[in-house]
C-alpha beads as a LAMMPS data file, in Angstrom:
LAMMPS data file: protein, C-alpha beads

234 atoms
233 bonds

1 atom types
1 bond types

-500.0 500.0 xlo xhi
-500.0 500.0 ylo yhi
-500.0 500.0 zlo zhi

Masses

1 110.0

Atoms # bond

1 1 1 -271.182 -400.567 123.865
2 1 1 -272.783 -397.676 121.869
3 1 1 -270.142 -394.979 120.482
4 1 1 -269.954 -391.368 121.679
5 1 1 -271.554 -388.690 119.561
6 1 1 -269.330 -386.431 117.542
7 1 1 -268.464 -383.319 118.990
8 1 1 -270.648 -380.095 118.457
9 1 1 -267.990 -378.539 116.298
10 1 1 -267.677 -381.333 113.936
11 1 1 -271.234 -381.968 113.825
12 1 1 -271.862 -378.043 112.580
13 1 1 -268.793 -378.362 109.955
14 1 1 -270.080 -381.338 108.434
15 1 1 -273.354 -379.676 108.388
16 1 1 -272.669 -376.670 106.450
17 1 1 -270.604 -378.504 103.806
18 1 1 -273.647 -380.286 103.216
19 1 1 -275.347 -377.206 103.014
20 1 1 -273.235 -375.536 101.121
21 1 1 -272.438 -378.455 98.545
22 1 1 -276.488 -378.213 97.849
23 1 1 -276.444 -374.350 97.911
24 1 1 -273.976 -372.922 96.014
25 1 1 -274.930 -374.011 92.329
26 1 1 -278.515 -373.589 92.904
27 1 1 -277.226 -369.927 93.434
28 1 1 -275.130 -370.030 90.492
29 1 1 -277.972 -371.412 88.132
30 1 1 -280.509 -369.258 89.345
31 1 1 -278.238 -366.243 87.786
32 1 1 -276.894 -367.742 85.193
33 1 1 -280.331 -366.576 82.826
34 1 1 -283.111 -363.691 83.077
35 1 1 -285.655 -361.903 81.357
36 1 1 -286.817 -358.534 80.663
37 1 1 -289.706 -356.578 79.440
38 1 1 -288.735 -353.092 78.273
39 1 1 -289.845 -350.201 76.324
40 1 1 -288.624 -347.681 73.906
41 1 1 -287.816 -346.114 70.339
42 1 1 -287.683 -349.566 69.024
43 1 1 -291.374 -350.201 70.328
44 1 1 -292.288 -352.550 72.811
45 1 1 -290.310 -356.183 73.481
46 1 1 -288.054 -357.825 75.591
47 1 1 -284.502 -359.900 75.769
48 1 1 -283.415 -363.842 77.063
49 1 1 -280.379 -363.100 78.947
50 1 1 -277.584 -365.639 79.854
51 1 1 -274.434 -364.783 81.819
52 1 1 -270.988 -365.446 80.313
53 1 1 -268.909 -364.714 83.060
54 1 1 -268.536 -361.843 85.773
55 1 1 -268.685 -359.368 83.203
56 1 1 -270.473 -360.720 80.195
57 1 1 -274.100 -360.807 79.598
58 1 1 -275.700 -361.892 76.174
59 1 1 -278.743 -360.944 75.220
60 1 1 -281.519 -361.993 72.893
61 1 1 -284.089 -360.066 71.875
62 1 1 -287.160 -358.526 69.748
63 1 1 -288.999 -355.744 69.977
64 1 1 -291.954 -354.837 67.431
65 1 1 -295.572 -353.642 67.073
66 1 1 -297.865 -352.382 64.257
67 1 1 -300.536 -349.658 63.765
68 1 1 -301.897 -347.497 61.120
69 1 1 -300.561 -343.492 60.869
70 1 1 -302.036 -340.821 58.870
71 1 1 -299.486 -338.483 57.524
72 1 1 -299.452 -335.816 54.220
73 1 1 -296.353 -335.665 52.463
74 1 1 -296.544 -332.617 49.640
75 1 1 -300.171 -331.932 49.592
76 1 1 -301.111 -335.771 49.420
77 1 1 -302.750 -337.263 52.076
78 1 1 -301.813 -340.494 53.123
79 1 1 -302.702 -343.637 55.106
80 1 1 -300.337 -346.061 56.361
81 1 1 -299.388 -349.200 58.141
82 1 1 -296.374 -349.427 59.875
83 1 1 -294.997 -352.505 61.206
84 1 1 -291.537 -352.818 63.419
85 1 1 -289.926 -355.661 63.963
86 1 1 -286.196 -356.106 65.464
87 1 1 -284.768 -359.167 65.899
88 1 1 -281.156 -358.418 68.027
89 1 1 -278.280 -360.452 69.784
90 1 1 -276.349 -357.560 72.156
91 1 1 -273.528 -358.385 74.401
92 1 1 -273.355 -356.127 77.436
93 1 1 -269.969 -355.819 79.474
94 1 1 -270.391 -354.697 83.001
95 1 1 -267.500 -351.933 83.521
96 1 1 -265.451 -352.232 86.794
97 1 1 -268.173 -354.585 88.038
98 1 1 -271.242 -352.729 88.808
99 1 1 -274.586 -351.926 87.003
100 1 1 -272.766 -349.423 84.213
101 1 1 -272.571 -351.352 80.981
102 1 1 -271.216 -350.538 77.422
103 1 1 -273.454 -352.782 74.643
104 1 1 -272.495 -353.717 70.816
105 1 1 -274.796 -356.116 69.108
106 1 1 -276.606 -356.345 65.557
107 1 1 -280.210 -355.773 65.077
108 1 1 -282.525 -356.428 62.449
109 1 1 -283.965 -353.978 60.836
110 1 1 -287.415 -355.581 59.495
111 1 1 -289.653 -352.361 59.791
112 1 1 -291.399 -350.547 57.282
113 1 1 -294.316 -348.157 56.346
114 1 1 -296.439 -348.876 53.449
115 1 1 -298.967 -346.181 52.415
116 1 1 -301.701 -345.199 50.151
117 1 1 -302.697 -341.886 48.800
118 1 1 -305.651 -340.501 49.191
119 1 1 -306.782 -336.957 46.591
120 1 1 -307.319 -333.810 48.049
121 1 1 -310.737 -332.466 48.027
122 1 1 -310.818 -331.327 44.402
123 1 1 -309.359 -334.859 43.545
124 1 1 -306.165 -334.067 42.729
125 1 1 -302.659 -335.268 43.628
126 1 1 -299.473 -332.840 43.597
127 1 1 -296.806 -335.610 42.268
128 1 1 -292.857 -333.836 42.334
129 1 1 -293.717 -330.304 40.562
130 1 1 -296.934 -331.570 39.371
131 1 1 -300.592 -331.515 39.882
132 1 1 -302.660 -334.596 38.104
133 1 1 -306.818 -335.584 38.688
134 1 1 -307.568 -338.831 39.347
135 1 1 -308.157 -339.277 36.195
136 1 1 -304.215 -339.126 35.203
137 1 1 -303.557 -342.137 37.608
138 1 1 -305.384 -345.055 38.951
139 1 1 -303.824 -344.825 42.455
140 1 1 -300.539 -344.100 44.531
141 1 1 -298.952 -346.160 46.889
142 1 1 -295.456 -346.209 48.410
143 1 1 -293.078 -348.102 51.086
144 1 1 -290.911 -346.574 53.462
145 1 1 -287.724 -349.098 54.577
146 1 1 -284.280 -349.220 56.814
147 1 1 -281.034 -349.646 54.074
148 1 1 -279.698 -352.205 56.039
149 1 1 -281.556 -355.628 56.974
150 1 1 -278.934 -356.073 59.735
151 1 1 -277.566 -352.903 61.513
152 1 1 -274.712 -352.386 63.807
153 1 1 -275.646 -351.067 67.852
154 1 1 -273.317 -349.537 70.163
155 1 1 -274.511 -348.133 73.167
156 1 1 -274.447 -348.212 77.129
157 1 1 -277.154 -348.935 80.095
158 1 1 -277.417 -349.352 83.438
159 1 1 -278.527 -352.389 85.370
160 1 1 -277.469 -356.089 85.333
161 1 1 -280.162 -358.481 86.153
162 1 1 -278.303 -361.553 86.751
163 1 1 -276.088 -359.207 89.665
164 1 1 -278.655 -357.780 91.235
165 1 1 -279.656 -358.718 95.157
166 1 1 -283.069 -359.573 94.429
167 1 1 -285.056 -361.334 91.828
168 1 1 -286.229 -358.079 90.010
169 1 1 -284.634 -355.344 88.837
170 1 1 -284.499 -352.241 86.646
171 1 1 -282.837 -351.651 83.520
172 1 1 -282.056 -349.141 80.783
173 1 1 -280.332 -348.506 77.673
174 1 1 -278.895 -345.624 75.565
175 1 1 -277.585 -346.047 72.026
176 1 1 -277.881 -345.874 68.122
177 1 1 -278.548 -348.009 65.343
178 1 1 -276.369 -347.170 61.865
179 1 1 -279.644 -347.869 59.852
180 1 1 -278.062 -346.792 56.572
181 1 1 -279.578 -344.875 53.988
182 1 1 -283.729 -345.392 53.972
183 1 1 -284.814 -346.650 50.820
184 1 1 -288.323 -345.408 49.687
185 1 1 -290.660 -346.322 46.551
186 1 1 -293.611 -345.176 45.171
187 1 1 -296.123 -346.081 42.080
188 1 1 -298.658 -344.591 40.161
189 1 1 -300.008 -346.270 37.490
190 1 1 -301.231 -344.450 34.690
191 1 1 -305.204 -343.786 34.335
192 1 1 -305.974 -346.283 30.746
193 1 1 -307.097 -342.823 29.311
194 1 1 -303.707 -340.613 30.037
195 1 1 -301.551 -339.430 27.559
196 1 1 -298.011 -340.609 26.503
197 1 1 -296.779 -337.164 27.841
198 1 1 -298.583 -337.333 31.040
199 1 1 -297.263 -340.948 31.928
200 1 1 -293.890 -339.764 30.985
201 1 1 -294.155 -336.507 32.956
202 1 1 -295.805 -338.739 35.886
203 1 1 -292.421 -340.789 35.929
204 1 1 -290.247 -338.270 36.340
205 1 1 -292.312 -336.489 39.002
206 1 1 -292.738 -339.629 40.400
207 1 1 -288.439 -340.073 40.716
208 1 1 -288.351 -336.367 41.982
209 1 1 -290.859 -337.182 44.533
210 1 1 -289.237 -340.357 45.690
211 1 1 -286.018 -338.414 46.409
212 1 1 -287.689 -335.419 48.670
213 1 1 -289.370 -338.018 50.560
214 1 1 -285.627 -339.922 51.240
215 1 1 -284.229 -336.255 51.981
216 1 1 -287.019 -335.783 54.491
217 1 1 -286.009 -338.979 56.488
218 1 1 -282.210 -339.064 56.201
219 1 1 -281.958 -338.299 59.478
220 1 1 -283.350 -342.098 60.504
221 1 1 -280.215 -343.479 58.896
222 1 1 -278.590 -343.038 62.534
223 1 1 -281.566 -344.160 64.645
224 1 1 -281.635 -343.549 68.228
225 1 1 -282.358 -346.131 70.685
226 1 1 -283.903 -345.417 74.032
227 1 1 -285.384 -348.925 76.392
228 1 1 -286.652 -348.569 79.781
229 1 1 -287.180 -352.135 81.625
230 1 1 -287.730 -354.261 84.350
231 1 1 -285.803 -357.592 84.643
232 1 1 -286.226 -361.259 86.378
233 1 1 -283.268 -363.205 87.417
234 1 1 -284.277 -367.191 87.999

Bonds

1 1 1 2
2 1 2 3
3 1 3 4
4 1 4 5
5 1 5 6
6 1 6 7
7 1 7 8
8 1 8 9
9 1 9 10
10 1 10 11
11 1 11 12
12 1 12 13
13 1 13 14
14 1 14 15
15 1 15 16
16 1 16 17
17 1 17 18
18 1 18 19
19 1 19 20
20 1 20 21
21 1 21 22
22 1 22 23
23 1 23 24
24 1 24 25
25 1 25 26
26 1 26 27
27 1 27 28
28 1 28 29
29 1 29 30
30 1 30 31
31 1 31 32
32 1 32 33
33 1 33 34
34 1 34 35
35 1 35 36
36 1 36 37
37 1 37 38
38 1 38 39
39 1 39 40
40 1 40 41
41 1 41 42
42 1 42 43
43 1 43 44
44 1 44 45
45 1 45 46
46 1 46 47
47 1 47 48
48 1 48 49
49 1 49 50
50 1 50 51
51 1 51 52
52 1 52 53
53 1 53 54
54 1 54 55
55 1 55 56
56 1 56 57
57 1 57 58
58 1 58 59
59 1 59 60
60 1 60 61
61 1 61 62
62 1 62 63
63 1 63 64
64 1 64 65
65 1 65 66
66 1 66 67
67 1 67 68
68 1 68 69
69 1 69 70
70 1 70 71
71 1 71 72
72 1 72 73
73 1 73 74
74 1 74 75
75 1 75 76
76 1 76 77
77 1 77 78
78 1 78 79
79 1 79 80
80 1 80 81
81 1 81 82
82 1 82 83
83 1 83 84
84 1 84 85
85 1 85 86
86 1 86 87
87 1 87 88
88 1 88 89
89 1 89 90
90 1 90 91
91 1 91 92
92 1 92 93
93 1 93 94
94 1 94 95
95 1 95 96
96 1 96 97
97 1 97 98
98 1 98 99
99 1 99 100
100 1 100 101
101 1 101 102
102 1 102 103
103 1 103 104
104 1 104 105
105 1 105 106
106 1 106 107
107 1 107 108
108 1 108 109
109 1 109 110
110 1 110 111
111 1 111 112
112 1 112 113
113 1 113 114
114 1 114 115
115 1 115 116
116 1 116 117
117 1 117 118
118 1 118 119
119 1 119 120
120 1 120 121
121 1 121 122
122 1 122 123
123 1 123 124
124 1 124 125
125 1 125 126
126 1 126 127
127 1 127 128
128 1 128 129
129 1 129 130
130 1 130 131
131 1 131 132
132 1 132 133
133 1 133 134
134 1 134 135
135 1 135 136
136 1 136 137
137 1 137 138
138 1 138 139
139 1 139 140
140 1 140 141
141 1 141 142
142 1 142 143
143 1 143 144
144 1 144 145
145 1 145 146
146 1 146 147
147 1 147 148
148 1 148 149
149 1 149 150
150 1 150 151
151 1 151 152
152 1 152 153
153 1 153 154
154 1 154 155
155 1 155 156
156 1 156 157
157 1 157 158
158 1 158 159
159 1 159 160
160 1 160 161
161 1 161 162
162 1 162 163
163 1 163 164
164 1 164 165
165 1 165 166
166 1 166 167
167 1 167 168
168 1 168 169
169 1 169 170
170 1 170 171
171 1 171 172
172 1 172 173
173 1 173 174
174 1 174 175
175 1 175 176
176 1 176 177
177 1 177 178
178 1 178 179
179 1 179 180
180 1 180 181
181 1 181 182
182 1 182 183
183 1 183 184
184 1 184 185
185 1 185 186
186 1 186 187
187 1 187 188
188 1 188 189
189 1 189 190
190 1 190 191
191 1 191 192
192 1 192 193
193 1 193 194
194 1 194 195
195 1 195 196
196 1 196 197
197 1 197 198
198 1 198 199
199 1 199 200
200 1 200 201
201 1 201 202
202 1 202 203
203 1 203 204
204 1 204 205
205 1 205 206
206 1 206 207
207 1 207 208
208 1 208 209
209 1 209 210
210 1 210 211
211 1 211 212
212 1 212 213
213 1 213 214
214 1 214 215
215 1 215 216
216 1 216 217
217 1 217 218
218 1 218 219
219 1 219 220
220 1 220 221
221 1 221 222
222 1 222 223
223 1 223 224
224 1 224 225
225 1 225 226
226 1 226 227
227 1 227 228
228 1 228 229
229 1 229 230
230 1 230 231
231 1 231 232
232 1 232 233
233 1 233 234
C-alpha cells in the first residue's frame, strides 16, 4: 500500500530551506569582492575591493598614466615627461550604514617629471640670476619628485559597491595626500671651453634655481585627491 503524500505546507517548508540553504551564500559571495574604474587628480585607475564586514571595505588600487608637457620655468623653455604611478591599499568604513564613508590608506607616491631645457631664441639660458650661451653649458636637465615614496590618505566618499541593490554602482572620493616636501634637481654640465668662474658661478645659480623651482611647487606637498567611478559587485 503506497504512502500518502506530505502535506502542502510541509512540502513548501522543506522547499524553501532547500532554496535557501543554496541561496544565501551565493548572495554572500557575490558581495563579498568588486571592482571599480574611476577617475581623478591621481589620473586614471581603478581598486580590487573585498568586504570585511558590514562596515569595512578594503581596497586595492593603482592609478597612473604618462605624457609629455611643455612648460617654461624662468625664461627656459622646457620639455617634459611625466609619469604617475600610485600604488594604494585604503580602508573605507561605511558610517551609520549607508553609502557615506570616511577612508585612511597609504599610497605610493612613484610620480615624477623629468625635463630638458631647451635655449631661447638667441640661445641663451637664464640659470638663478644668470644668463649663459650655449656655449657655457652642454645641456640642462632636471627631475621633479613627491618627498615621500609612501604617503598617508585621509579622506571620505560616497558609495559602497558591495551594498548596493544592483550589480553596478557609482562611486566617489574626496581627500588629500601628505606628499611631503617635493624634491627637485637639476644639471648643467659645463661647456669643455667655460671658465673656472663660469662653472663656479653656474653652480651656485644652479642651487638658487633649484630652490625657486621647490618654492613654486610647495603647495603639492598636500595633494588633493578627487576620483569619480563606477563599480561592479560579483
Amino acid at each position: 500500500m503506497s504512502r500518502p503524500p506530505p502535506p502542502l505546507h510541509l512540502t513548501l517548508t522543506a522547499l524553501c530551506l532547500i532554496l535557501s540553504a543554496y541561496g544565501a551564500p551565493a548572495r554572500a559571495a557575490d558581495s563579498r569582492m568588486g571592482l571599480d574604474l574611476k577617475l581623478g587628480t591621481l589620473a586614471l585607475g581603478g581598486d580590487v575591493v573585498v568586504k570585511v564586514n558590514e562596515a569595512v571595505n578594503v581596497r586595492l588600487g593603482y592609478t597612473g598614466f604618462s605624457r609629455r608637457v611643455d612648460f617654461t620655468e624662468n625664461s627656459v623653455n622646457y620639455r617634459g615627461d611625466a609619469r604617475l604611478s600610485s600604488p594604494s591599499l585604503m580602508v573605507d568604513w561605511a558610517l551609520l550604514g549607508g553609502d557615506f564613508r570616511v577612508t585612511a590608506g597609504a599610497i605610493a607616491m612613484k610620480s615624477h617629471v623629468d625635463a630638458i631645457g631647451h635655449p631661447s631664441s638667441v640661445q641663451t639660458y637664464t640659470i638663478g640670476n644668470s644668463v649663459y650661451s650655449t656655449n657655457d653649458i652642454s645641456s640642462l636637465t632636471g627631475r621633479a619628485e613627491f618627498g615621500n615614496s609612501v604617503a598617508p590618505y585621509l579622506g571620505f566618499g560616497w558609495g559602497n559597491l558591495l551594498k548596493s541593490k544592483g550589480h553596478w554602482s557609482w562611486v566617489a572620493d574626496l581627500g588629500v595626500v601628505y606628499a611631503g616636501s617635493p624634491s627637485v634637481t637639476l644639471s648643467a654640465p659645463c661647456a669643455p671651453d667655460a671658465s673656472v668662474q663660469t662653472c663656479s658661478a653656474l653652480q651656485a645659480d644652479l642651487a638658487l634655481e633649484r630652490e625657486n623651482t621647490v618654492k613654486d611647487i610647495m603647495r603639492l606637498k598636500w595633494y588633493p585627491v578627487a576620483n569619480l567611478g563606477v563599480g561592479y559587485r560579483f
